[in-house]
PLY file of the C-alpha trace (Angstrom):
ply
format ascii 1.0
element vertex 177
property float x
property float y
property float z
element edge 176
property int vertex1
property int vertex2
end_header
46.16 1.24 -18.56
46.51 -1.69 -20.86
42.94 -3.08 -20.08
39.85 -2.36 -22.00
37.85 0.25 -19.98
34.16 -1.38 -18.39
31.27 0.75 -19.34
29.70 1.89 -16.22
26.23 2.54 -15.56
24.38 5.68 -14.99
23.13 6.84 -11.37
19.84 7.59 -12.67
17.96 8.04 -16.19
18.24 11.06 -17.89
14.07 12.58 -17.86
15.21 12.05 -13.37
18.08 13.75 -13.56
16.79 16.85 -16.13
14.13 17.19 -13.14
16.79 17.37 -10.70
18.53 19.75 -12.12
15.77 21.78 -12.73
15.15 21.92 -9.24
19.17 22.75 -8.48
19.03 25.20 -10.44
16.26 27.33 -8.76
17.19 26.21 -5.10
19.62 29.43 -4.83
17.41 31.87 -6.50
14.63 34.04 -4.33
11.45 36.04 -5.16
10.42 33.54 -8.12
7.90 30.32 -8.39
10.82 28.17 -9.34
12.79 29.29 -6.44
9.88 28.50 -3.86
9.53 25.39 -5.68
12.79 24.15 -5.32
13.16 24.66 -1.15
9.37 23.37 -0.66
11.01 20.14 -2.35
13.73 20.28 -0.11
11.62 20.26 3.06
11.40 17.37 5.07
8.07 15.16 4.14
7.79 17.20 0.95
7.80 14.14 -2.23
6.83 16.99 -4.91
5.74 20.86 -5.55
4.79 22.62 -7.95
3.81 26.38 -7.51
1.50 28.06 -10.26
1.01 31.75 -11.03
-0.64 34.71 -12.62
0.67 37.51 -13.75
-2.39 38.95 -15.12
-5.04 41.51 -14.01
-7.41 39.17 -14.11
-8.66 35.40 -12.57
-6.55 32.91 -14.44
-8.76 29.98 -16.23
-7.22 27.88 -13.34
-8.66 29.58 -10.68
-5.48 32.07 -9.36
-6.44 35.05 -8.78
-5.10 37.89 -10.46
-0.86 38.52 -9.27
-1.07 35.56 -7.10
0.56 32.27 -6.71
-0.90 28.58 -5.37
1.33 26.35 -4.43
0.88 22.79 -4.19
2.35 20.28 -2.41
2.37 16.51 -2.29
3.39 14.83 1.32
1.65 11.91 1.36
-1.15 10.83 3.21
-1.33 11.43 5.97
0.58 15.09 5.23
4.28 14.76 6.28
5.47 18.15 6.28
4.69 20.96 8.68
2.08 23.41 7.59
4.04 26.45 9.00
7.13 25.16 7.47
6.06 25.15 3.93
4.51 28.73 5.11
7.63 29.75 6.15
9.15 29.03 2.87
6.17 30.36 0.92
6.89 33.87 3.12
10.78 33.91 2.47
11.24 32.98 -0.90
8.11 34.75 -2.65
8.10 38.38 -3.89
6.63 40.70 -1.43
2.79 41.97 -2.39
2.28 38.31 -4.36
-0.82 36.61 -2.28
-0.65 32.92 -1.86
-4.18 30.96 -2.13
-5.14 27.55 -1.22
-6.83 25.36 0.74
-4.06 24.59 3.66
-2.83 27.28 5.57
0.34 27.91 8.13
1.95 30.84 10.12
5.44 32.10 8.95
6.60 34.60 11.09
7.91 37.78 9.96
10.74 40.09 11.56
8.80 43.30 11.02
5.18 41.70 10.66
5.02 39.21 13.22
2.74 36.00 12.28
1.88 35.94 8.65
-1.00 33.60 7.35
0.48 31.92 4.27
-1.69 29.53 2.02
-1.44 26.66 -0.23
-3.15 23.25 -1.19
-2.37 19.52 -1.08
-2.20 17.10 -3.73
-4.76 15.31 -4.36
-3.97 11.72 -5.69
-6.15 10.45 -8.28
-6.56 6.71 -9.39
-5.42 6.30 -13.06
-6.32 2.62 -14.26
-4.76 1.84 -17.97
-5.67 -1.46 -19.87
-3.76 -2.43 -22.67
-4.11 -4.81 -25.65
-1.05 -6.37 -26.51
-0.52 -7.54 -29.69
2.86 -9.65 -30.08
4.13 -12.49 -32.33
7.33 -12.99 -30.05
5.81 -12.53 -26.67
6.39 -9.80 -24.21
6.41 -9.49 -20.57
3.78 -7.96 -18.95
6.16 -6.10 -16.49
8.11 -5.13 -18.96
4.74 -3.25 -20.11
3.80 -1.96 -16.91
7.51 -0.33 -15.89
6.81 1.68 -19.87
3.97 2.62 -18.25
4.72 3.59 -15.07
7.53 5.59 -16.54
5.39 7.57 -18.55
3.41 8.63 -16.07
4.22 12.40 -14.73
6.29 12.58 -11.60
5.65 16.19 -10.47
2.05 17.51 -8.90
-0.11 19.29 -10.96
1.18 17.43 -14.45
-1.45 15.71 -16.34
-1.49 12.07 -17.41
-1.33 12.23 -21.59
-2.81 9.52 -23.66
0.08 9.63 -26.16
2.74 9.48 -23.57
1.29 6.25 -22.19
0.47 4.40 -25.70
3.70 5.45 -26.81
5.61 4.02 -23.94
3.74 0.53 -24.93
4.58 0.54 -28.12
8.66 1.10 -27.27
8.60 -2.41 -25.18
10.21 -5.00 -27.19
8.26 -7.62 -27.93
4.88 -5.30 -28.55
3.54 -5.24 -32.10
0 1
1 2
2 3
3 4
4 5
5 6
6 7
7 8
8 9
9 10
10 11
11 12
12 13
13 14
14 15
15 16
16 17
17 18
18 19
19 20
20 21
21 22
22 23
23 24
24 25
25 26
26 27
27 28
28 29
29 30
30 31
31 32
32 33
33 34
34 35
35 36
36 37
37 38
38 39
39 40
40 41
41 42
42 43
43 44
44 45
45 46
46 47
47 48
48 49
49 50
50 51
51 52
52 53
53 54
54 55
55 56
56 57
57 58
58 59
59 60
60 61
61 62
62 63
63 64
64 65
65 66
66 67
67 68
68 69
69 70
70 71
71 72
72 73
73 74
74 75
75 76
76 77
77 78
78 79
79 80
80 81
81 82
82 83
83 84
84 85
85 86
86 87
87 88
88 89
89 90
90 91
91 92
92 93
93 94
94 95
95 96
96 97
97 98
98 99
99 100
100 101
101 102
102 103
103 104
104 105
105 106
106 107
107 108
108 109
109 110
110 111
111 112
112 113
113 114
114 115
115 116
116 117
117 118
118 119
119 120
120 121
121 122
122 123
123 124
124 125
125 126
126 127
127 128
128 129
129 130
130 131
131 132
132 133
133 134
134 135
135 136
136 137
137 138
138 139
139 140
140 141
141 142
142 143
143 144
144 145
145 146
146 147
147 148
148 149
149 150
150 151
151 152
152 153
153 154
154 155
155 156
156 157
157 158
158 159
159 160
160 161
161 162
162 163
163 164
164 165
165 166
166 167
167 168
168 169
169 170
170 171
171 172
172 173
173 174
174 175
175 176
């Protein structure tokens, strides 16, 4: 080809697509919290998961009781997905004797067992306001500052919001002394 090649573009921005593929990875597993992660994701009205555990003896500092797992769903609000569904999931992909705990509760049935009583919670969304003081000899454009911000904020459930993360993100917008 005698032309110069055009750059192209990329489908999505890298920190996106590492959490995609962190959920592709797990999708085909079974029996672990990433695996029943990454199908809860893939159920319909599901926007994020996360599923915590402990493998101790004892009550984790978060609550989980000891050799149990809560998993924790964001669908919006109202909830999207079916509460049986994500039990269903919780039931096929977790590692027998593991309890689930939550709030939220659904019926996955069982071949041998019949109806099973599987729990989890809902996300809870929180209001996060951030005010910045810009600085800036050349001028910068405010929504230039809030997509940093917005960008830096986590995108799965149960992440928190870190101080640094945001200020840093500022601070990279050019313009922003």
């Amino acid at each position: 080809n005698a032309l110069a090649a055009t750059p192209g573009e990329d489908i999505e921005a890298i920190p996106a697509l590492r959490i995609r593929r962190e959920s592709a990875v797990s999708v085909g597993g079974s029996r672990t919290r990433g695996a029943i992660r990454a199908k809860l994701v893939l159920l319909e009205g599901v926007l994020s998961a996360e599923v915590f555990e402990n493998t101790s003896n004892v009550m984790s500092a978060e609550g989980i009781l000891p050799h149990g797992i809560r998993p924790i769903i964001w669908d919006g609000s109202p909830a999207a997905a079916d509460d049986d569904a994500i039990a269903q999931i919780i039931h096929d992909h977790g590692a027998e004797g593991i309890l689930s705990q939550g709030a939220f509760s659904g019926t996955a049935q069982d071949t041998q067992d019949g109806p099973v009583v599987k729990y989890f919670d809902r996300a809870t969304p929180q209001q996060i306001v951030v005010a910045v003081n810009i600085e800036s000899a050349d001028g910068v454009a405010i929504d230039d500052v809030k997509a940093a911000i917005l960008a830096a904020m986590p995108t799965r459930v149960g992440r928190e919001v870190t101080y640094n993360k945001l200020a840093g993100s500022v601070f990279n917008v050019p313009g922003v002394d």
